[in-house]
Backbone as a printed PyTorch tensor [residue, N CA C, xyz], in Angstrom:
tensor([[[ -3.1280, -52.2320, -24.8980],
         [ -3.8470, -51.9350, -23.6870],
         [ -4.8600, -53.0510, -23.4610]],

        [[ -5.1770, -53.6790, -22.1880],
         [ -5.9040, -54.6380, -21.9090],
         [ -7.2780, -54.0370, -21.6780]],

        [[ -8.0590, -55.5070, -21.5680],
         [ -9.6050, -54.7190, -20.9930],
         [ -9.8110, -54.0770, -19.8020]],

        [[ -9.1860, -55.0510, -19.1240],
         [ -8.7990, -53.7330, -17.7630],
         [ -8.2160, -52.6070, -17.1270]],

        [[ -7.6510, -52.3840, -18.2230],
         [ -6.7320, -51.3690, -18.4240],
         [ -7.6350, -50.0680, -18.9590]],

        [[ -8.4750, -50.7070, -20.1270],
         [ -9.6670, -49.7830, -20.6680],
         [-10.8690, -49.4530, -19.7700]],

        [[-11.2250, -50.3410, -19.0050],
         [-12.5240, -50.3930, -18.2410],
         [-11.9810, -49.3560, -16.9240]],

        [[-10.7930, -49.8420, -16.3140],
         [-10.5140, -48.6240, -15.3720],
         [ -9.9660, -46.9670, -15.3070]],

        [[ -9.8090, -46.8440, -17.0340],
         [ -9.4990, -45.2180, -17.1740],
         [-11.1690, -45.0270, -17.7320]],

        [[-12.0820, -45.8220, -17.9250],
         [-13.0020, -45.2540, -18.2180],
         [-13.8720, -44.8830, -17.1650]],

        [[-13.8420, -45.7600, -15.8650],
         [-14.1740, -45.8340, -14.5120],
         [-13.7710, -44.1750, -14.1100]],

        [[-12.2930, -44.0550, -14.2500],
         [-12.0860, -42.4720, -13.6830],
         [-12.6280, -41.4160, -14.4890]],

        [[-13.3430, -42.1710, -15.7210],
         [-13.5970, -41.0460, -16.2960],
         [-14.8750, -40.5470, -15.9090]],

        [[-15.4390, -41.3810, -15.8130],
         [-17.1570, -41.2600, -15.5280],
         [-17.3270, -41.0250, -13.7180]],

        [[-16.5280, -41.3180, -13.1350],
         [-16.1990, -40.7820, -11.7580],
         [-16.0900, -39.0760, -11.9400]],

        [[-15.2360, -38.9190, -12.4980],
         [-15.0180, -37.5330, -12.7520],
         [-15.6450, -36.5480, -13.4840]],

        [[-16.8000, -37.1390, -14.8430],
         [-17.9190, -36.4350, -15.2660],
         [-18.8530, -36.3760, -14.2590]],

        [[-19.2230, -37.4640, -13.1950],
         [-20.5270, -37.1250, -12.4120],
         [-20.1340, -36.0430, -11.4400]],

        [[-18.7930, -36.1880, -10.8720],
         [-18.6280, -34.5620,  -9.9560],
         [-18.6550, -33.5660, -10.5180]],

        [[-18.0770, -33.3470, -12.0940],
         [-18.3030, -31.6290, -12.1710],
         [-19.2610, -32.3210, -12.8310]],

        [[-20.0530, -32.4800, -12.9480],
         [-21.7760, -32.5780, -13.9530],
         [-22.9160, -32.1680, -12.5290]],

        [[-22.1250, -32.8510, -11.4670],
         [-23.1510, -32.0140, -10.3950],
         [-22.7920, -30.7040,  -9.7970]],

        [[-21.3630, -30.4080,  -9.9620],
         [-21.0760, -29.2390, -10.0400],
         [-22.0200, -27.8680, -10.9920]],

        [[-21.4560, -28.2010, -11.7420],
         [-22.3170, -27.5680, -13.3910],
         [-24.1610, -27.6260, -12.8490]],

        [[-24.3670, -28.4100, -12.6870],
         [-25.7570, -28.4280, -12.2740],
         [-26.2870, -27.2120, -10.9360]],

        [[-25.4140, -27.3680, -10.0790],
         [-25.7520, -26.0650,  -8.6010],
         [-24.9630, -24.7450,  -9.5810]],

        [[-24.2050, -24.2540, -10.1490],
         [-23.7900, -23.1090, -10.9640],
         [-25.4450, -22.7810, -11.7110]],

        [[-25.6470, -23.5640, -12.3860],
         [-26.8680, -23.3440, -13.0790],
         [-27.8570, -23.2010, -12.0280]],

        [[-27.9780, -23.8390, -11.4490],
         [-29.6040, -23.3060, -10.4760],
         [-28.7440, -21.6390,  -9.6660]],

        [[-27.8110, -21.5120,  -9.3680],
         [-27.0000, -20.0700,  -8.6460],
         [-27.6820, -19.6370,  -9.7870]],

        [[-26.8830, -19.4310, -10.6900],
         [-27.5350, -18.9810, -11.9980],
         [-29.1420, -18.0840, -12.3260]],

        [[-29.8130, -19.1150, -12.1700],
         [-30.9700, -18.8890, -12.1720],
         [-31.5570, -17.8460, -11.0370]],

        [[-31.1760, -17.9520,  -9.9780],
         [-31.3160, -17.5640,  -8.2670],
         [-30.7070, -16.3300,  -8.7600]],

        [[-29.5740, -16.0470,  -9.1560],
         [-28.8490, -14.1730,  -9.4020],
         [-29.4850, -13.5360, -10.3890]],

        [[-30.1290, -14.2830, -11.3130],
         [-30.1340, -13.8730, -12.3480],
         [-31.0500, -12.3490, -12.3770]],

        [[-31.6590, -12.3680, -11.9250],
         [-32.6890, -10.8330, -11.3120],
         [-31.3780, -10.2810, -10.5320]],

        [[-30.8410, -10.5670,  -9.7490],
         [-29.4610,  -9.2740,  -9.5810],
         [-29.2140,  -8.8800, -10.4150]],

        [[-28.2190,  -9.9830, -11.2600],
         [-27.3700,  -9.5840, -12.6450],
         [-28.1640,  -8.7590, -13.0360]],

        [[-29.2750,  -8.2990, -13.7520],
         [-29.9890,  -7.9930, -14.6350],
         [-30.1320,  -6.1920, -13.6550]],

        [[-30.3160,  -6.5430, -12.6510],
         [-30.1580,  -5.0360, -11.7060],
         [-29.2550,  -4.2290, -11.6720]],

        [[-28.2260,  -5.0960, -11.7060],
         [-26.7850,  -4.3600, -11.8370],
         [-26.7460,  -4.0390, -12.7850]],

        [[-26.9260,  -4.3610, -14.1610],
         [-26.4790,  -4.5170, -15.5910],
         [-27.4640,  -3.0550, -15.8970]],

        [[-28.4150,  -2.7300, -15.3450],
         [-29.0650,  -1.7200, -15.5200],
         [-28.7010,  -0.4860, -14.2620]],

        [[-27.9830,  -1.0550, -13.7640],
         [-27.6820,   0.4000, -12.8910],
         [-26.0340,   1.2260, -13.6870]],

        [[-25.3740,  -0.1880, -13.8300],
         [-24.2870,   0.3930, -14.9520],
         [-24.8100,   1.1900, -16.0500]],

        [[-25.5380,   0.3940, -16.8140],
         [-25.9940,   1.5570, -17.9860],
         [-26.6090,   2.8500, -17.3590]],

        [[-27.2750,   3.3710, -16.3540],
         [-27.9800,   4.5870, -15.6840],
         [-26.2270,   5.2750, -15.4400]],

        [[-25.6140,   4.4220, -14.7650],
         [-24.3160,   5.4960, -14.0280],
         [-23.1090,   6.1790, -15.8860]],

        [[-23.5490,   4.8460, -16.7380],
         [-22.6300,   5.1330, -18.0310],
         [-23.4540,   6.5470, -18.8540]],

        [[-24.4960,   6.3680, -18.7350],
         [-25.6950,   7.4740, -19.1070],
         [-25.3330,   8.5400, -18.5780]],

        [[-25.3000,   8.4980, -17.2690],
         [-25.0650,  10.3860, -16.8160],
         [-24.2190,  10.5440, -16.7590]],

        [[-22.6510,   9.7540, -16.6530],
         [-21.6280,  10.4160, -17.1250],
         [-21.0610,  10.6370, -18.3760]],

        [[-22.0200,  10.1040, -19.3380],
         [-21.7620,  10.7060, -21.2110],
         [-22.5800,  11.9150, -21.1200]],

        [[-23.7660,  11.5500, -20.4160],
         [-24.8080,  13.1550, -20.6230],
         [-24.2280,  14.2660, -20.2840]],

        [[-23.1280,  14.1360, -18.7070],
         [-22.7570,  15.2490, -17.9370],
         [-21.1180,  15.3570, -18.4880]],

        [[-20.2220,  14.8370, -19.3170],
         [-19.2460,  14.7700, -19.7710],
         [-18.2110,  15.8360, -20.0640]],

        [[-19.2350,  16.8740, -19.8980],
         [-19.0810,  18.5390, -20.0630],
         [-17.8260,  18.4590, -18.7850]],

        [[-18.6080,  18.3860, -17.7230],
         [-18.2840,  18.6140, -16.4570],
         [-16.7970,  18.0240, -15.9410]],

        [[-16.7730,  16.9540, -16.4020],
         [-15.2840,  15.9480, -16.5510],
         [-14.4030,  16.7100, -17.0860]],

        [[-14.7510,  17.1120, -18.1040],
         [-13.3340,  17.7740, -18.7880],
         [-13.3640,  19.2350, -18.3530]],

        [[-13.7150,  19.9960, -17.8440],
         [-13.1950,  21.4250, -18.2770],
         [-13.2470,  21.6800, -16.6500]],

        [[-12.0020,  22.4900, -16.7740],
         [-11.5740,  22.9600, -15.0880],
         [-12.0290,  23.8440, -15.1970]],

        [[-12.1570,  24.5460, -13.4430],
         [-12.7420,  25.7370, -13.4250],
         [-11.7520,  27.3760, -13.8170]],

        [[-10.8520,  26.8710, -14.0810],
         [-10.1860,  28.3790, -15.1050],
         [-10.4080,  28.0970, -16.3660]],

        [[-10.9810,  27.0510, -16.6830],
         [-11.3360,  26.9420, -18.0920],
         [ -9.6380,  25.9440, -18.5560]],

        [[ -9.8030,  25.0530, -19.5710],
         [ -8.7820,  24.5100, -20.7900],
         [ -7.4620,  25.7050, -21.0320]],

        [[ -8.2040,  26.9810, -21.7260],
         [ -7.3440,  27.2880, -22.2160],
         [ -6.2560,  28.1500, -21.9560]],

        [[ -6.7070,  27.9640, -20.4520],
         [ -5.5840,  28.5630, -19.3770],
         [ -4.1480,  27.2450, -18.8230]],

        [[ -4.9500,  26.3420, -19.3120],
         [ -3.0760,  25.5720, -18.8690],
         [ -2.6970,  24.8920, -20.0740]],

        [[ -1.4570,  25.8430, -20.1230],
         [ -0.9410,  25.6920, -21.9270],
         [  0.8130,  25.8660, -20.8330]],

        [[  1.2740,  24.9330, -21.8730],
         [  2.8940,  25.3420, -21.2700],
         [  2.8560,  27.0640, -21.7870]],

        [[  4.0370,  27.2900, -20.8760],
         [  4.2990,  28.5710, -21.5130],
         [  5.7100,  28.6210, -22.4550]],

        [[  6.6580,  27.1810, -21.9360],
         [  7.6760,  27.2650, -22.7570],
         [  7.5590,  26.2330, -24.6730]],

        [[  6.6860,  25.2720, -24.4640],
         [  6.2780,  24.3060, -25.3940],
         [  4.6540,  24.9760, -26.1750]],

        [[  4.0280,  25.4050, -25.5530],
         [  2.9890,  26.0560, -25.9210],
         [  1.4170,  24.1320, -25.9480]],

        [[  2.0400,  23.4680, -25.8470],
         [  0.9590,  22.4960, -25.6420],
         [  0.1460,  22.3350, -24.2340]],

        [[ -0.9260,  22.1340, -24.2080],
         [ -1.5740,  22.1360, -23.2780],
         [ -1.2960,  21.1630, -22.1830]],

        [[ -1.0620,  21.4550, -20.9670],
         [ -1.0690,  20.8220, -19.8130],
         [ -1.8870,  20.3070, -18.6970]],

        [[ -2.9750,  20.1360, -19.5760],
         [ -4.2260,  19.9990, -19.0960],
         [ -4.5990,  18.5850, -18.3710]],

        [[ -4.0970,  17.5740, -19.1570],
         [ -3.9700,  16.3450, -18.8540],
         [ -2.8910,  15.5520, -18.5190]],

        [[ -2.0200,  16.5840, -18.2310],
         [ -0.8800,  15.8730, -17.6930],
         [ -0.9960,  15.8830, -16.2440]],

        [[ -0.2220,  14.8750, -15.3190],
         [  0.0500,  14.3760, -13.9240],
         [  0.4850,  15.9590, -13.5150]],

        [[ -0.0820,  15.9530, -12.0300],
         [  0.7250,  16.8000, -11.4180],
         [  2.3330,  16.9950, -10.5270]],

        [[  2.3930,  16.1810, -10.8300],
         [  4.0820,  15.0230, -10.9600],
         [  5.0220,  15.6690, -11.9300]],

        [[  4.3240,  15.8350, -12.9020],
         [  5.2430,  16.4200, -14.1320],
         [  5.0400,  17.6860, -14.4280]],

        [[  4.3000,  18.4990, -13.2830],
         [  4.0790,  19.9410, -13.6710],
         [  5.0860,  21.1070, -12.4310]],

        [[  5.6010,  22.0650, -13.1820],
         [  6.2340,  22.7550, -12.0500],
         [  4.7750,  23.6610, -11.8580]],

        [[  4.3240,  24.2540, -12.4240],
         [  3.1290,  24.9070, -12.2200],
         [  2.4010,  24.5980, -13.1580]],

        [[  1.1370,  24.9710, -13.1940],
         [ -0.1330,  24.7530, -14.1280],
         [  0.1650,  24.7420, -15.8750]],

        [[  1.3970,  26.1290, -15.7030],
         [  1.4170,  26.5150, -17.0990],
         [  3.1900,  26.2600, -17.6450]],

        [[  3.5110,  25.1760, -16.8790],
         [  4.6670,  24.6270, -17.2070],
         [  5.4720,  23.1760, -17.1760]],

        [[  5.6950,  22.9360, -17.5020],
         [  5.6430,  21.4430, -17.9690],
         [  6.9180,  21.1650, -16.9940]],

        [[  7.1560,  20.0930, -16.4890],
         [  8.5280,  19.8890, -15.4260],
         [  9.6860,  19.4020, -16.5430]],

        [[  9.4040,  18.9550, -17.3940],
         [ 10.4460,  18.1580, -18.7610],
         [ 10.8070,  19.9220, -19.6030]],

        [[ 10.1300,  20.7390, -20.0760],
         [ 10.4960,  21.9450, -20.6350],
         [ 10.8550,  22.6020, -19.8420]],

        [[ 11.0450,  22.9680, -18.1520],
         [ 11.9090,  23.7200, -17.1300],
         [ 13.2290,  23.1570, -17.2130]],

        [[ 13.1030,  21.4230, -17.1830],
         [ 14.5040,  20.8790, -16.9330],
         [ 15.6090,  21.1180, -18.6940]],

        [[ 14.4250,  21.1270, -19.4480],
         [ 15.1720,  21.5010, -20.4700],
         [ 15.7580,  22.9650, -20.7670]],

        [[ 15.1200,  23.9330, -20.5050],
         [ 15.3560,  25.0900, -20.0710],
         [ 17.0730,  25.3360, -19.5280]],

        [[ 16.8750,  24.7430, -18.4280],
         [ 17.7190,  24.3840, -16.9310],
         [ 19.0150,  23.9730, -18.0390]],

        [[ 18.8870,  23.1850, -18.3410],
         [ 19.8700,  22.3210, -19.4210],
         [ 20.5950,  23.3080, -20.0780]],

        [[ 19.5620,  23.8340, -21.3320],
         [ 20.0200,  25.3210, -22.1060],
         [ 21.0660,  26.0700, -21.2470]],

        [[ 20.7480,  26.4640, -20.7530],
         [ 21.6050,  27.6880, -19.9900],
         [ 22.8420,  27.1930, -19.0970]],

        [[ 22.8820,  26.4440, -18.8750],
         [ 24.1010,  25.3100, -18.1330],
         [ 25.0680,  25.0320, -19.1330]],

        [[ 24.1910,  24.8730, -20.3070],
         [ 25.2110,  24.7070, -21.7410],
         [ 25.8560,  25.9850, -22.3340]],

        [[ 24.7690,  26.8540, -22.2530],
         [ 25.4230,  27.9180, -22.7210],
         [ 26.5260,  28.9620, -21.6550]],

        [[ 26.2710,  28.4590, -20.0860],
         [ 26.9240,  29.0750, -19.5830],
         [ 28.5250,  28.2730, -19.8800]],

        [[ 28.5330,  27.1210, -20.2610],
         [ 29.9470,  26.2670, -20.5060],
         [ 30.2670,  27.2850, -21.6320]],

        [[ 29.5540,  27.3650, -23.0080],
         [ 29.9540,  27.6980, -24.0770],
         [ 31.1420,  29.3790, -23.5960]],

        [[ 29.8210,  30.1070, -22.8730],
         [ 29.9520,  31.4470, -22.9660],
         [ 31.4910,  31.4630, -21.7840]],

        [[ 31.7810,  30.4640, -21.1390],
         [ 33.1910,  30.0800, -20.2920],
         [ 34.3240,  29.9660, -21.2080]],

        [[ 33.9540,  28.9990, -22.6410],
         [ 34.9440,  28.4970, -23.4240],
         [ 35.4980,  29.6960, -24.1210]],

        [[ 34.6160,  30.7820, -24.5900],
         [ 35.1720,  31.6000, -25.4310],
         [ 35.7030,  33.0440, -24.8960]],

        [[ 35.0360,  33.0970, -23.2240],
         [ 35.1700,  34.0830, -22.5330],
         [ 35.5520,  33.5880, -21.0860]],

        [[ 36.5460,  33.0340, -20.8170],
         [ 37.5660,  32.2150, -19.5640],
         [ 37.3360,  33.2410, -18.5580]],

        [[ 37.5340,  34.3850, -18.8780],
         [ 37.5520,  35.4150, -17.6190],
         [ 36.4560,  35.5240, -16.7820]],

        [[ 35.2020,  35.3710, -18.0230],
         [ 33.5860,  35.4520, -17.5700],
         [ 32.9790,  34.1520, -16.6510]],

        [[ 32.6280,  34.9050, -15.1860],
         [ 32.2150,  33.4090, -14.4990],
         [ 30.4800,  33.8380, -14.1110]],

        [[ 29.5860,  33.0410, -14.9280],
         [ 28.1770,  33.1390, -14.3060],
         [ 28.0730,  33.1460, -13.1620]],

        [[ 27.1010,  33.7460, -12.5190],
         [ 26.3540,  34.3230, -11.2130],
         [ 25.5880,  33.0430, -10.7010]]])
């Protein structure tokens, strides 16, 4: 590599430290200028994280109470599941369809051994 070769990647280099170095420089004075926001916000988060650990009660428990939505076919609680996956409160949409399943099977079975017998 020649001297001029060295002198002009060092040229772009120092071209290119003085723009972000004055960049970096206005971030830092912003900086300084928010910094009483930041510090406002940062304390209104902790106030809003505060009363919802204090009041936490309230988050979790519905007004029939927990221990009213329990599957009725699985017996686990359905409390926190989507209402997407619920046929009702106290039944799970995956243990109906399994249900559903059961009896579809057994109506085949109860066909195989009893041909004459046709479910309703």
């Amino acid at each position: 590599m020649t001297l001029k070769d060295v002198r002009a990647k060092l040229n772009v280099i120092n071209k290119t430290v003085e723009e972000h170095l004055d960049f970096l420089l206005e971030i830092r004075q912003d900086e300084q200028l928010y910094k009483d926001d930041i510090d406002e916000i940062g304390e209104m988060a902790d106030d809003v994280l505060s009363t919802l650990t204090k009041h936490s009660d309230l988050l979790r428990s519905p007004a029939g109470g927990e221990k009213d939505w329990v599957c009725e076919k699985c017996g686990k609680s359905t409390f926190e599941t989507d209402y997407d996956y619920l046929v009702h409160p106290t039944l799970h949409l995956g243990c109906a369809l399994k249900e559903e399943e059961q009896m579809e099977n057994f109506a085949q079975e109860l066909q195989k051994t009893d041909p004459g017998h046709q479910p309703c």
